[in-house]
GUGU-336463 format. One record per residue (C-alpha): x, y, z; residue in one letter. Coordinates in nm, 4 decimals, padded with zeros to 6 digits. Layout:
! residues N
<r><X>X</X><Y>Y</Y><Z>Z</Z><residu>a</residu></r>
...
This chain:
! residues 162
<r><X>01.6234</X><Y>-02.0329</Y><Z>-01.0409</Z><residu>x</residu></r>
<r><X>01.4079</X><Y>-01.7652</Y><Z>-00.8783</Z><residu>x</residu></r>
<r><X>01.0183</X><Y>-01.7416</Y><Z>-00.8832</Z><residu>x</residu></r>
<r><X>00.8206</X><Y>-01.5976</Y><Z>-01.0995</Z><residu>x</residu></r>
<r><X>00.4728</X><Y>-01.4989</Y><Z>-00.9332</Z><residu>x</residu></r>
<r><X>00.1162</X><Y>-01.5078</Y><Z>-01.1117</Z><residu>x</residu></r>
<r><X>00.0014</X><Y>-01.1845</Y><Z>-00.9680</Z><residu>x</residu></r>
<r><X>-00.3958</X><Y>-01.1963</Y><Z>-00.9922</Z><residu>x</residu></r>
<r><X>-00.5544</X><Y>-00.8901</Y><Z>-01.2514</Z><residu>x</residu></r>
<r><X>-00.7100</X><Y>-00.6065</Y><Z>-01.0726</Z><residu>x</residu></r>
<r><X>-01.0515</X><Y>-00.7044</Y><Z>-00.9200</Z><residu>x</residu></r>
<r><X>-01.3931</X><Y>-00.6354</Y><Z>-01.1767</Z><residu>x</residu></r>
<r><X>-01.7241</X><Y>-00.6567</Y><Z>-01.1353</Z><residu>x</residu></r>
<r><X>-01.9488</X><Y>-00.6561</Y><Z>-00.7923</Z><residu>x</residu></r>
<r><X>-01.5648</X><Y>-00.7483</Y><Z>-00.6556</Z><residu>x</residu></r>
<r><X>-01.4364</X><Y>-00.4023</Y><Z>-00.7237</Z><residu>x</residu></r>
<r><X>-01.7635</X><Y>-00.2266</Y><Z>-00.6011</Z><residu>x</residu></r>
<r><X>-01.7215</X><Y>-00.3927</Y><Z>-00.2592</Z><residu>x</residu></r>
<r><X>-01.3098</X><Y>-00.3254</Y><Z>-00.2447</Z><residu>x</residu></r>
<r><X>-01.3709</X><Y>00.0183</Y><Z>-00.3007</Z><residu>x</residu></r>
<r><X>-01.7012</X><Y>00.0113</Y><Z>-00.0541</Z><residu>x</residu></r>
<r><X>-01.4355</X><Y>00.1553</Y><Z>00.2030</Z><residu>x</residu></r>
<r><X>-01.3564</X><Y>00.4839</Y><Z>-00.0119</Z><residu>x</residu></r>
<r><X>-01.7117</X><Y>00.5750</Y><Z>00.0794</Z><residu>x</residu></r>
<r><X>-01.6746</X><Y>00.5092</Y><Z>00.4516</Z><residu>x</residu></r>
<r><X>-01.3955</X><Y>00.7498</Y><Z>00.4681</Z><residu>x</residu></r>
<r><X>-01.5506</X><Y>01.0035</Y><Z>00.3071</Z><residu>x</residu></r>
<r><X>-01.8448</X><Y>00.9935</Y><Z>00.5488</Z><residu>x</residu></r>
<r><X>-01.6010</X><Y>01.0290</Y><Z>00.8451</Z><residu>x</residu></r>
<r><X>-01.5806</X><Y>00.7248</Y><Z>00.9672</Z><residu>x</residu></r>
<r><X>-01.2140</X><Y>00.5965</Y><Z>00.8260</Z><residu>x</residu></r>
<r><X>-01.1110</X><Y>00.5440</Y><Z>01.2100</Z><residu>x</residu></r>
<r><X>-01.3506</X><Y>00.2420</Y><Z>01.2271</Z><residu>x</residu></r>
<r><X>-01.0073</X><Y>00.1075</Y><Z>01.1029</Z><residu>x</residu></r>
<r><X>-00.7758</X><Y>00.1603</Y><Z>01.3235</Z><residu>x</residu></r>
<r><X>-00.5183</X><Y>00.3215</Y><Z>01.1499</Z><residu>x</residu></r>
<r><X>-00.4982</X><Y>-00.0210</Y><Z>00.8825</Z><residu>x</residu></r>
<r><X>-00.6485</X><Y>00.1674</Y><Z>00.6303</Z><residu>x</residu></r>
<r><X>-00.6130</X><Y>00.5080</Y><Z>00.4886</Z><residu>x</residu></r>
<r><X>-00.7518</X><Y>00.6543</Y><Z>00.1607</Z><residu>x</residu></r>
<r><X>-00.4970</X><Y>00.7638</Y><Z>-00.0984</Z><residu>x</residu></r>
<r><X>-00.5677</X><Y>01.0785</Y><Z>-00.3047</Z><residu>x</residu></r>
<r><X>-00.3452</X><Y>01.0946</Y><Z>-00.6358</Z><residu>x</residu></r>
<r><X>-00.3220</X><Y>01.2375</Y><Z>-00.9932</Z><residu>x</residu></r>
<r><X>-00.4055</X><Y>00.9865</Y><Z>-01.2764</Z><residu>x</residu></r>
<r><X>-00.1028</X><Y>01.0039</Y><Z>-01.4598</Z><residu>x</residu></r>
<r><X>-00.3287</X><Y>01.0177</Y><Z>-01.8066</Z><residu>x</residu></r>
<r><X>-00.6362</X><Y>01.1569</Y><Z>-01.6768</Z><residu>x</residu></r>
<r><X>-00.4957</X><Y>01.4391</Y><Z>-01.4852</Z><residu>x</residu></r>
<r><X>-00.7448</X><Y>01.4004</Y><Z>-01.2638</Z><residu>x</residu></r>
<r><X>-00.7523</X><Y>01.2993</Y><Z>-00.9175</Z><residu>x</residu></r>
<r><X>-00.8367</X><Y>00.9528</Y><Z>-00.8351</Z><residu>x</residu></r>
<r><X>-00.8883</X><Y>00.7219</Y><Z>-00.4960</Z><residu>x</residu></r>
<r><X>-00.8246</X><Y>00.4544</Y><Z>-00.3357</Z><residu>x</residu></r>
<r><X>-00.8038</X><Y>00.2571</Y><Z>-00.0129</Z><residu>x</residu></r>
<r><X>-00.4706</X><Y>00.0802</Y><Z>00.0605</Z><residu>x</residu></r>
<r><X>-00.3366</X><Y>-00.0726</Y><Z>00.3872</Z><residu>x</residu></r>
<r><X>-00.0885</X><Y>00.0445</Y><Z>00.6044</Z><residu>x</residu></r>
<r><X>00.1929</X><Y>-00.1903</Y><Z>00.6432</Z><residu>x</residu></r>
<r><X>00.4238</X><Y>00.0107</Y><Z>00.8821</Z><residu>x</residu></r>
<r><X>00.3431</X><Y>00.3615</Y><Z>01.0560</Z><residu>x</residu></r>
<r><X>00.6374</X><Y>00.5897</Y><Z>01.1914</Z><residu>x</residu></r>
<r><X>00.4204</X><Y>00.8680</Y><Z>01.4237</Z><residu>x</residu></r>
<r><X>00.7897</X><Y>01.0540</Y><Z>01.4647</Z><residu>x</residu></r>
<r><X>00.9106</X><Y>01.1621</Y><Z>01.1669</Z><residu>x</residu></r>
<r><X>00.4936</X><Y>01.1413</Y><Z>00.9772</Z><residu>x</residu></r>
<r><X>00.5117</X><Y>00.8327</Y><Z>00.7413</Z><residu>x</residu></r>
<r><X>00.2754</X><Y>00.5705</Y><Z>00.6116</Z><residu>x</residu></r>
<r><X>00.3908</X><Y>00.2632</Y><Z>00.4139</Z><residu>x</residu></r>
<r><X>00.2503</X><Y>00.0861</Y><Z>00.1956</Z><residu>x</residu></r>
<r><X>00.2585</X><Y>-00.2430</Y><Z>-00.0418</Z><residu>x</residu></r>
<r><X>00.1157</X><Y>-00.3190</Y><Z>-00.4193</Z><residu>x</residu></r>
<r><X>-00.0293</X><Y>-00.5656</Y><Z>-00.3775</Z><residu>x</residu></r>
<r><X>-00.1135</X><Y>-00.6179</Y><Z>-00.7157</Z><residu>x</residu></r>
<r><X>00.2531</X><Y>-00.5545</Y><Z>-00.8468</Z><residu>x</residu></r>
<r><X>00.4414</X><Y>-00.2102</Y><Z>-01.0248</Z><residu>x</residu></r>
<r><X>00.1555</X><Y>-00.2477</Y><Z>-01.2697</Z><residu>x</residu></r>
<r><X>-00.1070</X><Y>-00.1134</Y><Z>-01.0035</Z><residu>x</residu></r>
<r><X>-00.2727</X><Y>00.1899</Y><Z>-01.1294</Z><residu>x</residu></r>
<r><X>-00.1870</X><Y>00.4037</Y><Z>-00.8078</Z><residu>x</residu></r>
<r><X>00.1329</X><Y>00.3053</Y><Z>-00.8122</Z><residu>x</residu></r>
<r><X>00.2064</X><Y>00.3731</Y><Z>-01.1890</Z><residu>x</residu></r>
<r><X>00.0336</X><Y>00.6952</Y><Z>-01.0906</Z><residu>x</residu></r>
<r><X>00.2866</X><Y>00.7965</Y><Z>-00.7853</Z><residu>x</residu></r>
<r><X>00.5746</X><Y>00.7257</Y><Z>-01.0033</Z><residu>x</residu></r>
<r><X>00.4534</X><Y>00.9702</Y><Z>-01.2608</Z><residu>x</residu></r>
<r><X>00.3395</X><Y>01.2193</Y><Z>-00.9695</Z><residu>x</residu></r>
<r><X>00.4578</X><Y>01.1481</Y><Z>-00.6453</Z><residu>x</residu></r>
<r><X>00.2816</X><Y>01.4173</Y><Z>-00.4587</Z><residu>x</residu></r>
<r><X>-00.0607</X><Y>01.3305</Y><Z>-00.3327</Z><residu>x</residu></r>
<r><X>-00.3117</X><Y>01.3589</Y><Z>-00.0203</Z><residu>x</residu></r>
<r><X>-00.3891</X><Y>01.0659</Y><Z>00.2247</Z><residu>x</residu></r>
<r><X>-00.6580</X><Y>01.0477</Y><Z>00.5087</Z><residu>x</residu></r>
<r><X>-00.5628</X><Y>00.8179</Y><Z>00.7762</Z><residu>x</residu></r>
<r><X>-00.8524</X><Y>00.9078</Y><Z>01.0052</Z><residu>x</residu></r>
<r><X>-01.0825</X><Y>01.2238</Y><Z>00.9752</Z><residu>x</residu></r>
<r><X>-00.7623</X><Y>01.4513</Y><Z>00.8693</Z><residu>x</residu></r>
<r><X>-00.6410</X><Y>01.5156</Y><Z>00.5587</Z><residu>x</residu></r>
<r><X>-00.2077</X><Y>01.4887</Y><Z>00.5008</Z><residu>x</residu></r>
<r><X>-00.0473</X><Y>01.6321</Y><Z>00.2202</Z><residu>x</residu></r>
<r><X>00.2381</X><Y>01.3394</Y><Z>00.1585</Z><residu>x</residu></r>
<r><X>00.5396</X><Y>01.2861</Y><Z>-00.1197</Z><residu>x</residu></r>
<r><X>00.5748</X><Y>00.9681</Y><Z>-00.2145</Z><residu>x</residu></r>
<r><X>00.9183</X><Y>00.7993</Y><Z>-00.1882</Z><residu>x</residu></r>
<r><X>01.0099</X><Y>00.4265</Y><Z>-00.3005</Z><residu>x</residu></r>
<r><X>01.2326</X><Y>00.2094</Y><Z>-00.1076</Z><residu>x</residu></r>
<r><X>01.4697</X><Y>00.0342</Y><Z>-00.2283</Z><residu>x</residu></r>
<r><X>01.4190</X><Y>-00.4036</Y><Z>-00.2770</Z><residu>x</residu></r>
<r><X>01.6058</X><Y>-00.4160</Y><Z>00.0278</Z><residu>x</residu></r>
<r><X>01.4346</X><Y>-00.1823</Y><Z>00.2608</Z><residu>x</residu></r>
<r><X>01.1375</X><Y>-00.3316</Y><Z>00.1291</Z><residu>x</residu></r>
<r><X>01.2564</X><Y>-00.6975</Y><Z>00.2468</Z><residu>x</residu></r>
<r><X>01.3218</X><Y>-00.5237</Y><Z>00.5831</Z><residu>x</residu></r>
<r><X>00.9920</X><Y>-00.3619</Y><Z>00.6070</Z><residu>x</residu></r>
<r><X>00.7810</X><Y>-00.7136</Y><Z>00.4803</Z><residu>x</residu></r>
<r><X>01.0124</X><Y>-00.8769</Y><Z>00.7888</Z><residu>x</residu></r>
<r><X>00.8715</X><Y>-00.6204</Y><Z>01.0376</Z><residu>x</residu></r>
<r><X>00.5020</X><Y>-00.6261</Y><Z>00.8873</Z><residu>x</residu></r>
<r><X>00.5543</X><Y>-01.0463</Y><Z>00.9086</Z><residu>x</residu></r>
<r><X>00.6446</X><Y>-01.0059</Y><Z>01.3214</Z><residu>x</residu></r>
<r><X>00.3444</X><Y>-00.7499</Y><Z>01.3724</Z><residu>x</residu></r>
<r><X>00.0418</X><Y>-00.9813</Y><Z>01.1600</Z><residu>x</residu></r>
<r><X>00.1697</X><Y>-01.3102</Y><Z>01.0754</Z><residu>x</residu></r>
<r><X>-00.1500</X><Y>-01.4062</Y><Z>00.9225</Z><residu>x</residu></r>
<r><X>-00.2019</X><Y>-01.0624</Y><Z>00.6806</Z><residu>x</residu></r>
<r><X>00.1424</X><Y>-01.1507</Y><Z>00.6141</Z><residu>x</residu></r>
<r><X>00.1016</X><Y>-01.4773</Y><Z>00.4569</Z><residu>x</residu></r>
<r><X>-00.2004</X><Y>-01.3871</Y><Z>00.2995</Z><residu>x</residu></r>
<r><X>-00.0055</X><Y>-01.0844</Y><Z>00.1176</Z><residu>x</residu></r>
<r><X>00.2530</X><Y>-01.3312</Y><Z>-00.0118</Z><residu>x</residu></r>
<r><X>00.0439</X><Y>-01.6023</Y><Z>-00.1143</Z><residu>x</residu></r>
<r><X>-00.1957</X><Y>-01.3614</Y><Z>-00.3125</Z><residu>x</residu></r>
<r><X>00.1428</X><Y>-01.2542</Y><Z>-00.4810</Z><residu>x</residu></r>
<r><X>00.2478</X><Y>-01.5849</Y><Z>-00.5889</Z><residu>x</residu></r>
<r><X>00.5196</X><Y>-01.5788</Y><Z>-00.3282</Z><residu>x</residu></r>
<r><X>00.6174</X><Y>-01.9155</Y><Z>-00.1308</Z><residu>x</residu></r>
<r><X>00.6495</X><Y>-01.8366</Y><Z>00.2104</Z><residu>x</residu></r>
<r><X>00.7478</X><Y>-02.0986</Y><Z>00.4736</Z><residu>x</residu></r>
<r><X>00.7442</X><Y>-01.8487</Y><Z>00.7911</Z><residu>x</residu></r>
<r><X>01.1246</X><Y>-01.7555</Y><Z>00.8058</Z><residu>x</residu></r>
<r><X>01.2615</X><Y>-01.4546</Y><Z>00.8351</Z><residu>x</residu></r>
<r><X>01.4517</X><Y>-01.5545</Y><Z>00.4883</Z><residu>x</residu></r>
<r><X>01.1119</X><Y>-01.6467</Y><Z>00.3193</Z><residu>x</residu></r>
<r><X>00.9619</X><Y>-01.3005</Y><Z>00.4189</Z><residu>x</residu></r>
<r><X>01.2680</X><Y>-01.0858</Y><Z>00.3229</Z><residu>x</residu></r>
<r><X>01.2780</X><Y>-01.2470</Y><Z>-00.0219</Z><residu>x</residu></r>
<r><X>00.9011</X><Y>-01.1716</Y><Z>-00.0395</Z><residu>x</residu></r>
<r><X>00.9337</X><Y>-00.8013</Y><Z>00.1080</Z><residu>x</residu></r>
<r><X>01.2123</X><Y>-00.7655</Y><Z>-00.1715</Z><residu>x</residu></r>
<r><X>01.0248</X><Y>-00.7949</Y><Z>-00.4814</Z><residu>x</residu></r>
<r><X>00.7274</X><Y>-00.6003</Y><Z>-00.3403</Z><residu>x</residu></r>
<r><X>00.6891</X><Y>-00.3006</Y><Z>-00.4627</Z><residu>x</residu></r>
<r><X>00.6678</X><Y>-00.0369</Y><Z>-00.1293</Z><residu>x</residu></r>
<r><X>00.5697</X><Y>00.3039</Y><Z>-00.1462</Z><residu>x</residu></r>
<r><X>00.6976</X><Y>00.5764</Y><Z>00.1530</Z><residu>x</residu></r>
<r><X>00.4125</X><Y>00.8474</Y><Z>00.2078</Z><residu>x</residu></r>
<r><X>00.5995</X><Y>01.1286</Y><Z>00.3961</Z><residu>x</residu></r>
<r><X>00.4232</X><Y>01.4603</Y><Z>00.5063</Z><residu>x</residu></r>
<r><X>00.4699</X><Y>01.7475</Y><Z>00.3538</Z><residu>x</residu></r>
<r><X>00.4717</X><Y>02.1430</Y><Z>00.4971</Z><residu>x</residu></r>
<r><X>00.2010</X><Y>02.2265</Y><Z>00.2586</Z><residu>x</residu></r>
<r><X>-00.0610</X><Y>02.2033</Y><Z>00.4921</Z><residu>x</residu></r>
């Protein structure tokens, strides 16, 4: 019998004012303080219309061919990521520089690949990830792959646009 994860409810409160405390540092400049762990997502609310934010970590970073990937953390249910299905086109600052991306979403087992190669790189962010999830992780390469294959990744590639 598989398991079923609690994933925790979005943050509220004086807990969502300081998670999204980092949406302001980026727009003052400063979102290489960093180090390229961070970037801040620009999308299209997929009610609204209008474009929303949010800071997300990087999990994996491919320089050559101009991705960024990265994890829900809070599950398919995660406002951005509802909003990226609906709209996959959206804007990203890594650093100071803005990237016009498509979003693309791997498959469950590209995404146990990628939570493998994000385990080997931070061990500890790793196992943080997976116990937030509700995801029993013993340190195996096994463990992590089952993890990385019910998280829901998201592929940022850059577009031409500008």
């Amino acid at each position: 019998m598989r398991h079923t994860p609690q994933r925790p409810g979005p943050p509220t409160g004086w807990r969502r004012r300081l998670l999204r405390l980092p949406i302001h540092l980026f727009r003052a400049g400063l979102g290489p303080l960093f180090g390229g762990r961070l970037l801040l997502l620009i999308h299209t609310g997929r009610k609204s219309g209008r474009s929303q934010e949010v800071v997300l970590e990087v999990v994996a970073r491919d320089p050559a061919r101009a991705t960024w990937t990265i994890a829900s953390g809070f599950g398919p249910d995660a406002q951005w990521y509802r909003n990226l299905r609906r709209t996959p086109q959206a804007t990203i600052q890594p650093g100071r520089r803005y990237r016009a991306v498509t979003a693309r979403f791997p498959t469950p087992e590209e995404g146990g690949g990628i939570m493998v190669e994000y385990a080997r790189r931070h061990p500890r962010a790793a196992r943080t990830l997976c116990r937030f999830m509700g995801f029993p992780v013993d340190g195996s390469t096994a463990a992590y792959r089952a993890a990385g294959e019910r998280i829901p990744f998201v592929r940022l590639e850059a577009d031409d646009r500008y």
